[in-house]
C-alpha positions as CSV (number, residue, x, y, z in Angstrom):
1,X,107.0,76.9,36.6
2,X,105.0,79.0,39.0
3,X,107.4,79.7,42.0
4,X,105.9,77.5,45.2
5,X,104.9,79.5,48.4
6,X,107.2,78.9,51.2
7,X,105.8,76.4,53.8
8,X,104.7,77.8,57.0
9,X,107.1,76.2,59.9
10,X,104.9,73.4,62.1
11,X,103.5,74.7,65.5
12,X,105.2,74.5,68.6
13,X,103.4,72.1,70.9
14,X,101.8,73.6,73.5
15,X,103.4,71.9,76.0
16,X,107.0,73.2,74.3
17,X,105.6,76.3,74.4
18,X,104.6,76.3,78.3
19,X,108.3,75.2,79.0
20,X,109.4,78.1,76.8
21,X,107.5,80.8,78.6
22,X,108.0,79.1,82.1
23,X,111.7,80.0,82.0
24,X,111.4,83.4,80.8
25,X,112.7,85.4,84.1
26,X,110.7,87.1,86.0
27,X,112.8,89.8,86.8
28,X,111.7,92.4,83.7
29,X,108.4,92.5,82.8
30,X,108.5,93.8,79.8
31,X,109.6,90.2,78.5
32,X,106.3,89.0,79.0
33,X,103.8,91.3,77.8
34,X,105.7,91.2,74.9
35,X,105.2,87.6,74.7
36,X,101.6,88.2,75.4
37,X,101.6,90.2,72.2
38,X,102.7,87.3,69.8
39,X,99.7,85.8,69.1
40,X,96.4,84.7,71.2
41,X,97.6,81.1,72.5
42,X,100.6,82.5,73.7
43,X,98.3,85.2,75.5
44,X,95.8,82.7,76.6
45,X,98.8,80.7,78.2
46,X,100.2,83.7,80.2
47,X,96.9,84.6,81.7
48,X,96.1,80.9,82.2
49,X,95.9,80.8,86.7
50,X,97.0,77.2,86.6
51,X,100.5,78.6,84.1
52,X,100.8,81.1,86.3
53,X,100.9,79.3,89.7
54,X,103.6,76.7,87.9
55,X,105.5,79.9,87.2
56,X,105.5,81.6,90.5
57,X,106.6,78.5,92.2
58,X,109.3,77.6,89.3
59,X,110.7,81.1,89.7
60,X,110.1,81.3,94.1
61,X,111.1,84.5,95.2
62,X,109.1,87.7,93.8
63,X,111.7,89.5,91.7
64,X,113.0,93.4,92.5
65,X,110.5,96.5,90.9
66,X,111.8,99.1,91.9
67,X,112.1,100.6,96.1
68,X,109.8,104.0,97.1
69,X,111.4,106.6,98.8
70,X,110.2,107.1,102.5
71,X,110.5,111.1,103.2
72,X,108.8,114.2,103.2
73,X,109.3,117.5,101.2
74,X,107.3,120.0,100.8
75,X,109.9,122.5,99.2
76,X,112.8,122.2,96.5
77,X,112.6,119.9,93.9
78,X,110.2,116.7,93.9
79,X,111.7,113.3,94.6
80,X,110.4,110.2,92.4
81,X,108.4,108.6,94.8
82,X,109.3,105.2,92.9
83,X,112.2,104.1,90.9
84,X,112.2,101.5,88.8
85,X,114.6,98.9,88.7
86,X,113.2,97.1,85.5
87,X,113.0,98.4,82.0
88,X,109.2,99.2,82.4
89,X,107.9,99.2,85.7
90,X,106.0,102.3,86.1
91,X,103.8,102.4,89.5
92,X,101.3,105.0,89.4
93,X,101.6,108.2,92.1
94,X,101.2,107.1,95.6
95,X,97.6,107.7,96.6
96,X,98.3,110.5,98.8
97,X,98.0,114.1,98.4
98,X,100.8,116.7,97.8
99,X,103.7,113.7,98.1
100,X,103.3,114.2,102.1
101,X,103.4,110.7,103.3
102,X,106.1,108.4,105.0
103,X,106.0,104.6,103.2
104,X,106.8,102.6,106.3
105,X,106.9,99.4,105.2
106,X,106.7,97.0,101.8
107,X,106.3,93.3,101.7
108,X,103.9,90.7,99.9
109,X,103.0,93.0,97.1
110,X,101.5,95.6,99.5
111,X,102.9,99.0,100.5
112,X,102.3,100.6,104.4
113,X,101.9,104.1,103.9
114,X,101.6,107.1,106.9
115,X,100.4,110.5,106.2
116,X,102.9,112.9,107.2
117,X,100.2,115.9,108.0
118,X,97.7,113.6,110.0
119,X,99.9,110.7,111.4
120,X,96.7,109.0,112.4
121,X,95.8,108.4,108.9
122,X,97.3,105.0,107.3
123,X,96.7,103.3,103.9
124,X,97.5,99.5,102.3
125,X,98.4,100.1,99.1
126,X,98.6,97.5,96.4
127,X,100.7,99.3,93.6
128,X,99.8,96.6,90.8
129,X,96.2,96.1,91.2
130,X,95.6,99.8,92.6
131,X,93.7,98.0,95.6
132,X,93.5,100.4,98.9
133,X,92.4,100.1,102.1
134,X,92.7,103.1,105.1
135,X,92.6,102.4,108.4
136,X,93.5,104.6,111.8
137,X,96.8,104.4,113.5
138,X,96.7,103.9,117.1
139,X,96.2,107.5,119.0
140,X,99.2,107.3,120.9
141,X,101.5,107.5,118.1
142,X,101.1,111.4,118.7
143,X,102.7,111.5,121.6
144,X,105.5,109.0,121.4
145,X,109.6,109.7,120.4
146,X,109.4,107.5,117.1
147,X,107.4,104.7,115.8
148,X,107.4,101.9,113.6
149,X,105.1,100.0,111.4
150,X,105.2,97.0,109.0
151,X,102.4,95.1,107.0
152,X,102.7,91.5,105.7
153,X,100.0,88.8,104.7
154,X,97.9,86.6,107.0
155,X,96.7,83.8,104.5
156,X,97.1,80.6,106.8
157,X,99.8,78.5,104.4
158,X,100.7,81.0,102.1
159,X,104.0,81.0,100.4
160,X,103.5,84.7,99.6
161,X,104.2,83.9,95.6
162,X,100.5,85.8,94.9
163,X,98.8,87.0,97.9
164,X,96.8,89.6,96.5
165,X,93.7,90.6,98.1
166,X,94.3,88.5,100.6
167,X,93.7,89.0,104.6
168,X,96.7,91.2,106.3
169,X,98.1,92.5,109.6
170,X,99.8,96.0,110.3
171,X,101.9,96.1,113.3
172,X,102.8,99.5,114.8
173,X,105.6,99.6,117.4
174,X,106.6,102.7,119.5
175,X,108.4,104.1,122.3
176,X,107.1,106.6,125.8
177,X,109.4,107.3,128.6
178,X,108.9,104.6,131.8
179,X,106.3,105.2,134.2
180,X,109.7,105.2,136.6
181,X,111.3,107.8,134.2
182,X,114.4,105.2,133.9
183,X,114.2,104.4,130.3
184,X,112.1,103.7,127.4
185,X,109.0,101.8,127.1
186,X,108.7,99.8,123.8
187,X,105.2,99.0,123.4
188,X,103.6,97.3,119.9
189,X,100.3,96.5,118.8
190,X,98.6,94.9,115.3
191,X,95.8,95.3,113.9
192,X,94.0,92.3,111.5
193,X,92.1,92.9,108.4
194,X,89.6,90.8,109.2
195,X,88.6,92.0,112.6
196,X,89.1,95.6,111.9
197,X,90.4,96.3,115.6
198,X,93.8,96.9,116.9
199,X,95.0,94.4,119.3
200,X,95.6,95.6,123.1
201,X,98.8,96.2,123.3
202,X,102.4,94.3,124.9
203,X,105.7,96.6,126.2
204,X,109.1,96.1,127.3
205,X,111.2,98.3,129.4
206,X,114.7,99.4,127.9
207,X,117.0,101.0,130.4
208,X,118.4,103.4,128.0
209,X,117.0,106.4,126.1
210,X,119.0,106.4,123.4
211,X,117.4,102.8,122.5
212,X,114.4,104.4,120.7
213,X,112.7,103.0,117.5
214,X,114.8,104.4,114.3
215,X,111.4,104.8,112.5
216,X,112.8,104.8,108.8
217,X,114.7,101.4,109.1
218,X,113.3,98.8,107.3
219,X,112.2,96.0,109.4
220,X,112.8,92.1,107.9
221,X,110.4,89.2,108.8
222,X,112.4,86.7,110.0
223,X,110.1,83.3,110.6
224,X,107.5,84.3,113.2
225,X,108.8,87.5,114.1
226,X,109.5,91.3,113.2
227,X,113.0,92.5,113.4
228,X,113.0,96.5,114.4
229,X,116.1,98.7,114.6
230,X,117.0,100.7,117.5
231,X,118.4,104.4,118.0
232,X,122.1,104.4,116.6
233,X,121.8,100.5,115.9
234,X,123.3,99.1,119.3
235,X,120.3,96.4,119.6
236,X,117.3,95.5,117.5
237,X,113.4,95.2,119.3
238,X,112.0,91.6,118.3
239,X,108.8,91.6,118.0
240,X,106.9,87.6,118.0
241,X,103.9,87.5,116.2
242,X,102.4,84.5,117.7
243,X,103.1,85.0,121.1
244,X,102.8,88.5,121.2
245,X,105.9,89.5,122.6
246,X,108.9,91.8,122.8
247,X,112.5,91.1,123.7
248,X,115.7,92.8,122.7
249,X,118.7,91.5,121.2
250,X,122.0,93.1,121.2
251,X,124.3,93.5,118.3
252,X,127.8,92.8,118.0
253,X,130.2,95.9,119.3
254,X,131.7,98.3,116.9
255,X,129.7,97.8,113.8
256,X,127.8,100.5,112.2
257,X,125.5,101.0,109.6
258,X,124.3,97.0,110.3
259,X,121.1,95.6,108.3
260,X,119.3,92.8,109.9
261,X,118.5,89.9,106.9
262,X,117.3,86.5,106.8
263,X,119.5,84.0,105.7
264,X,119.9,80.8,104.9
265,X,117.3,78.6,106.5
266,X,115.7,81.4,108.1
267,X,118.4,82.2,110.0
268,X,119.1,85.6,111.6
269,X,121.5,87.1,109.5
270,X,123.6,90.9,109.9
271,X,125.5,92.7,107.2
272,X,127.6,95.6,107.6
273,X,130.3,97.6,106.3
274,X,133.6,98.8,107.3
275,X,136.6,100.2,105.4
276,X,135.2,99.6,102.2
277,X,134.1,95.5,103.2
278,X,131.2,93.8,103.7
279,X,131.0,91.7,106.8
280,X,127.9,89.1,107.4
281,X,127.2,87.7,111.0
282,X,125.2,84.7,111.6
283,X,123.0,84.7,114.6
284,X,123.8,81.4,116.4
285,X,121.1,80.0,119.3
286,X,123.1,78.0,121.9
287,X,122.2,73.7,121.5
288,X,120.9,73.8,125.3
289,X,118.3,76.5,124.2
290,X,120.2,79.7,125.5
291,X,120.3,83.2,124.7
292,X,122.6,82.5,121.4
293,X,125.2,84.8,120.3
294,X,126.9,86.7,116.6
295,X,129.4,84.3,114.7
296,X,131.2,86.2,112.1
297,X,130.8,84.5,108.7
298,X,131.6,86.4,105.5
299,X,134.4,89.3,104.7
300,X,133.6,90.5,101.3
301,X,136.2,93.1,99.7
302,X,134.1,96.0,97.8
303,X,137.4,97.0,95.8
304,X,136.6,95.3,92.3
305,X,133.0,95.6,92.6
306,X,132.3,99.7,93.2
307,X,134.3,102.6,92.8
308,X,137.0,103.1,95.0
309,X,135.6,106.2,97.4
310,X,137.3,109.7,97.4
311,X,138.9,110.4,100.7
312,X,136.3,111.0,104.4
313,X,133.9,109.7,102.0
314,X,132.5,106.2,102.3
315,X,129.5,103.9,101.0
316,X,126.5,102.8,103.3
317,X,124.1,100.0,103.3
318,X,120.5,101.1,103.0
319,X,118.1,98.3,102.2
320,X,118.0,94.5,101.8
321,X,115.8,93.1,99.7
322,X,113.7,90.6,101.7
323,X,113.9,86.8,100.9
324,X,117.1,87.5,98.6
325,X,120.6,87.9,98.9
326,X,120.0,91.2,97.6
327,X,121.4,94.4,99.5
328,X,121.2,98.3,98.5
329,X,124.6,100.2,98.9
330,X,124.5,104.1,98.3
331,X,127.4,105.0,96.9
332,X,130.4,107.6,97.8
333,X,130.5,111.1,96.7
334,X,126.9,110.8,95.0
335,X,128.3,107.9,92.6
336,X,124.6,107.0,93.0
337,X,122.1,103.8,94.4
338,X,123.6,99.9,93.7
339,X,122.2,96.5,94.1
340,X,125.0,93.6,95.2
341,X,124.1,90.1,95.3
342,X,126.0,88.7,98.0
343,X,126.2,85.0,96.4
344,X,127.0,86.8,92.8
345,X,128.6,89.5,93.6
346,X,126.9,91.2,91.0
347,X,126.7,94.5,91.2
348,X,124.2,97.0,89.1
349,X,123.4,100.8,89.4
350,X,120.0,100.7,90.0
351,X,119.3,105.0,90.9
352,X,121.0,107.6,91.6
353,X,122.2,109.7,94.2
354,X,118.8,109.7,97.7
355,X,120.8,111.5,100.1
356,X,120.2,110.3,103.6
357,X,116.6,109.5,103.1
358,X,116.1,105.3,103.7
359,X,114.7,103.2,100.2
360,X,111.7,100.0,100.7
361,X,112.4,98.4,98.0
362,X,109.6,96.4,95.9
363,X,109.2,92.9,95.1
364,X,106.2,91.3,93.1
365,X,105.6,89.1,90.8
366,X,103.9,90.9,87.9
367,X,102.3,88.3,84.9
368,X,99.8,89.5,81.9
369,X,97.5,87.7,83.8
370,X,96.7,90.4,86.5
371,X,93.5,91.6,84.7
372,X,92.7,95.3,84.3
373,X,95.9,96.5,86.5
374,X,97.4,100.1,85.2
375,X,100.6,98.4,85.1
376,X,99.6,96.1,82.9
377,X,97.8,98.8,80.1
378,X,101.4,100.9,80.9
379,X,103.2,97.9,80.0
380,X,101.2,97.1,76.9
381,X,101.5,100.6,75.3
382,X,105.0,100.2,76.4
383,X,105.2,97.5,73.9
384,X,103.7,98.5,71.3
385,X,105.8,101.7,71.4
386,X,109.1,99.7,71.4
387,X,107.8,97.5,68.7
388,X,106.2,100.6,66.5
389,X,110.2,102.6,67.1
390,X,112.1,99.1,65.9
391,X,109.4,99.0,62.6
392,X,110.8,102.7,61.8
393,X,114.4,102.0,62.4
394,X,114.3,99.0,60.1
395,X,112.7,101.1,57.0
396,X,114.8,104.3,57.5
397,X,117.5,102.4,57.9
């Protein structure tokens, strides 16, 4: 009897197939190009806008890329300008010239990058779709004792899940001696996308010169306001977007190497570390609408998680990731560059070894439907590559 051909197994419903692909994380992208590659209606489905506005708001928050380096070198051995965090995330070279450039600032999908050679010269950089946009720094920066700068999205109502090419604002903050010569003056300005001017200016006087911008700190977004660190992290500079305002908020006493993070329900958070433990301080505003004050809430012991440091060595906190509960520890003794969840406590070597110099890291969502991106040909012959080496091992072996 002639042998019967095997049936082919029934289709997966397309809804069962959405619901499939919905839950695939977003954290490595490589999972989803290859998915793309199955066949067309799976492809069709990943680059359908209405799929991939259910997935963005199933998964939330924009998952972790990779973080750019912010220095300067123009001797010794080149530093990656980007390291990836996933297994194929490759962002293309930063579109500056000879790797002189300071990235100042990374959030909803778009990079702030400075020119190290002419400060003046600033550039918006979207690393997925390659979008670019230059602008002028203010003209004061030249003469100032450090400065500060930060980009975020303007969309009215956005929830920042795929705010691409959308209007933004850069805000530049910096500090000049007083007019009185008794301290700093913290001045900040922004400029808007859509106008194509730089606001006038706002200050604030700070009695102390020691309390200048530390340029290279990350700076959170924290509700309506910016978050900026000050010299040798005694207070942080809060800057309020919709009223245009500076004030100053001190820190809690003897803690170093603090971050400044949101928390839960947008609160004001702080994380630090001491004698190999995390702490985490709430910021607490008083119920009759007063000044508000630190509550310590979290001890976290680092003793099971990283490598117990060699002696007069220690590891530091050097980034948060923003709307996580994601935090950056450089490790002791060049052990390398970790990721901890603080909820998790999950803990994964992400780099290694960056010296002193501070990490952004990167968060965007990244979907095969983001057409004509060089991620996404990158990813695809990524793919293809994996899929062609698994083909081989299977026949040689």
């Amino acid at each position: 009897m002639p042998r019967r051909r095997p049936r082919s197994p029934p289709a997966l419903m397309e809804d069962a197939v959405e619901e499939i692909l919905l839950r695939v994380p977003p954290d490595e992208p490589a999972h989803l190009v290859r998915a793309a590659l199955v066949c067309k209606a799976w492809r069709r489905t990943l680059s359908d806008r209405g799929f991939l506005r259910r997935y963005r708001g199933f998964h939330r928050a924009p998952p972790l890329l990779g973080y750019l380096h912010s220095l300067y070198h123009e001797t010794g051995p080149p530093i990656p300008a980007f390291v990836p965090t996933t297994e194929a995330s490759p962002i293309p070279p930063l579109p500056l010239d000879g790797g002189s450039y300071w990235a100042r600032d990374c959030r909803h999908g778009r990079v702030l990058l400075q020119s190290f050679h002419q400060p003046q010269r600033l550039l918006v950089w979207d690393p997925i779709t390659g979008d670019r946009k230059e602008l002028s720094a203010p003209a004061i920066l030249h003469t100032t004792y450090a400065h500060a700068g930060a980009v975020l999205c303007t969309i009215d109502g956005c929830d920042h899940l795929d705010c691409r090419g959308g209007p933004f604002l850069v805000v530049f903050v910096w500090a000049n001696a007083s007019d009185g010569g008794d301290g700093l003056e913290e001045w900040a300005t922004t400029y808007s996308s859509e106008t194509g001017v730089w606001r006038p200016s706002v200050s604030i006087v700070i009695p102390n010169f020691n309390h200048y911008i530390a340029g290279k700190q990350p700076c959170p977004l924290i509700g309506d306001a910016l978050y900026f660190t000050l010299r040798y992290g005694l207070s942080i500079l809060r800057y309020d977007l919709g009223g245009h305002r500076l004030s100053v908020i001190e820190l809690p006493p003897r803690v170093f190497g603090r971050i400044v993070m949101k928390v839960e329900d947008g609160v004001m958070g702080l994380v630090a570390m001491s004698n190999n433990c995390i702490y985490k301080w709430l910021w607490q505003v008083n119920a009759n609408g007063g000044t508000g004050g630190w509550e310590k809430n979290m001890v976290m012991e680092l003793k099971t998680l990283l490598p117990w440091p060699a002696r007069r060595t220690r590891h530091q906190l050097i980034a948060h990731v923003e709307g996580t509960d994601t935090i950056f520890i450089r490790g002791a003794r060049r052990a390398g560059v970790f990721t901890l969840d603080l909820k998790s406590r999950k803990v994964k070597k992400v780099g290694e070894e960056v010296d002193n110099y501070p990490i952004l890291p990167y968060t965007s969502f990244y979907t095969p439907g983001i057409r004509h991106a060089p991620f996404f040909n990158i990813c695809i012959l990524f793919a293809l590559l994996t899929s062609i080496l698994v083909t081989v091992q299977r026949y040689i072996y």
